[in-house]
N, C-alpha and C positions, 0 to 999 in steps of 0.2 A: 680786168676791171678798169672802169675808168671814171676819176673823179673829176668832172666838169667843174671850169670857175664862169660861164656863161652859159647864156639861154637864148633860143632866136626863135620867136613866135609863129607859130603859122595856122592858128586857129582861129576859129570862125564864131563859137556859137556858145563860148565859152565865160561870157564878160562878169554875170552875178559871181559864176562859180571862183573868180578869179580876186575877189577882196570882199571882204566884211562891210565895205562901208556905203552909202548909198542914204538912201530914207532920212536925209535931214541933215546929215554930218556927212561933208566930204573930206578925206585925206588922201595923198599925195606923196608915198613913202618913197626914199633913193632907193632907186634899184639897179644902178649905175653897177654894181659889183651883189650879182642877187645870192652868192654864197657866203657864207661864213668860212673865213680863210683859216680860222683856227681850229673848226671843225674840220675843215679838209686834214689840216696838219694831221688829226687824229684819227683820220682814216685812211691816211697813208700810212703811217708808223703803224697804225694795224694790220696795213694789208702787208708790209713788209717782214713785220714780227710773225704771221702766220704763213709766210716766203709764196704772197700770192703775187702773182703778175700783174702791176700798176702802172698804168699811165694818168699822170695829174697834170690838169689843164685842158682844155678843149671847150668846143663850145656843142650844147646840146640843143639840135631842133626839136622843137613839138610839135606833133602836126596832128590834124584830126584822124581821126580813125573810124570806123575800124579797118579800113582796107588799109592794105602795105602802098606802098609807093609805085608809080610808074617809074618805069626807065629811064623815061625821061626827065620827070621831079628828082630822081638820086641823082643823075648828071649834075643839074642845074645846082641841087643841096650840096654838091662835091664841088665845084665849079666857087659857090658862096664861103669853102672854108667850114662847112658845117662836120664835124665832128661824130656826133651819135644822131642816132634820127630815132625817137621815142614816140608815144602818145601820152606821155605824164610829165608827170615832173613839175610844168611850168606853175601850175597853177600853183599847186601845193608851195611852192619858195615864194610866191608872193604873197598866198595868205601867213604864210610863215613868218616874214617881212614883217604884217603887215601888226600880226600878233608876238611881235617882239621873241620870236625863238630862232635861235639858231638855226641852221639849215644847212645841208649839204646831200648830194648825191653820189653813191656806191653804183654806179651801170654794169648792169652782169651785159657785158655783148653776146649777143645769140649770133649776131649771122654781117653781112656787107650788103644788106637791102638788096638791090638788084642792078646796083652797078659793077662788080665785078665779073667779068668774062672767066676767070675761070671756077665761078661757082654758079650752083644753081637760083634762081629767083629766090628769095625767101618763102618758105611755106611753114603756116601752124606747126609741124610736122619738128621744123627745123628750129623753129623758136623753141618750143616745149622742150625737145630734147637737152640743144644748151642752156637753155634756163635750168632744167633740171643738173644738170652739170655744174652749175654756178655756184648753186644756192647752197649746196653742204661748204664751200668755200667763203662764202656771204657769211653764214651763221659763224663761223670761225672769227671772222673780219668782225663782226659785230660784238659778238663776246668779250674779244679782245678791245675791241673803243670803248664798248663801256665802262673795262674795269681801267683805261686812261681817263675815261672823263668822271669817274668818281674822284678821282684825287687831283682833277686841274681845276684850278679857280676860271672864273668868267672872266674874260680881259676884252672879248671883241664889243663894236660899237651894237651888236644885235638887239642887247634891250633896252634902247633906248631910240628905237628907230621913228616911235610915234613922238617924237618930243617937240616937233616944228614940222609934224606932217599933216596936224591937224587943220585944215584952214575955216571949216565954221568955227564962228566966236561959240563958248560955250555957254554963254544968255541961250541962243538959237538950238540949239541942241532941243529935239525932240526929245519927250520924256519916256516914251517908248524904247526909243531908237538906243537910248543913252543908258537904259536898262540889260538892254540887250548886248550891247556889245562894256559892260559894264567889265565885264574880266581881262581886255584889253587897252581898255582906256580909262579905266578907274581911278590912275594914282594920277590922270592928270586933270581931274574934277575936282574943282576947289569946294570943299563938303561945308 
């Protein structure tokens, strides 16, 4: 398993799906560091406490899908430093970001995409099987973060990420718009 502390976009067609904000209110949230470093802390000491195999750190691409990669994209993605090669993740840490909750990713590796010579291409086949292989290890890893994050206080900067990422004045703020995303930007609407 590997818990990434970056992200490197390579999607297309993704833009609504990828923030809340739009229709009247824009914001602008750091995403210079898009995980929570104290979440990761508790999903390695998870994966360690349940003696699963972690590497922390790396950088994860996103890419559209649903097709696997050419030979020549994994070269170029190995070539860049790029780490896991997904079709999730990204968005998800930035509306995360964007709605003030902590975030990290737990990557079950299934396979080496189709740059290494001595494996086969990646096929459905081959994902399904290690993923299935993972996941009784996942749910272990998970059980085990939960009952550390019942008894750790919040220290990271995560909720607080909208506090100078708002850049409409709130006069301008659509009444619609302001309704809607109301459970994310509420505590900073002067009532």
């Amino acid at each position: 398993m590997v818990i990434p502390d970056q992200f490197f976009d390579r999607t297309r067609g993704r833009v609504k799906e990828s923030t809340f904000f739009g229709d009247g209110i824009v914001a602008h949230v750091s995403f210079a560091h898009p995980v929570c470093s104290n979440l990761g802390d508790v999903l390695e000491k998870a994966c360690r406490a349940a003696d699963v195999n972690v590497h922390r750190g790396g950088t994860y691409l996103c890419m559209e899908g649903p097709a696997f990669s050419t030979v020549a994209e994994s070269h170029v993605y190995r070539s860049w430093g790029m780490d896991i090669i997904g079709m999730t993740n990204l968005q998800e840490a930035k509306l995360a970001r964007e709605a003030e909750i902590c975030y990290a990713t737990l990557a079950l590796v299934t396979d080496y995409d189709c740059w290494h010579p001595g494996h086969d291409a990646v096929s459905v086949e081959t994902v399904v099987e290690y993923l299935n292989k993972n996941v009784r290890n996942a749910q272990i890893v998970i059980k085990e973060a939960v009952a550390q994050l019942s008894s750790e206080e919040r220290k990271c900067k995560c909720g607080s990420a909208l506090k100078n990422a708002i850049f409409t004045a709130p006069a301008l703020w659509p009444e619609a718009t302001t309704k809607k995303l109301d459970a994310i930007i509420g505590k900073y609407v002067v009532r």
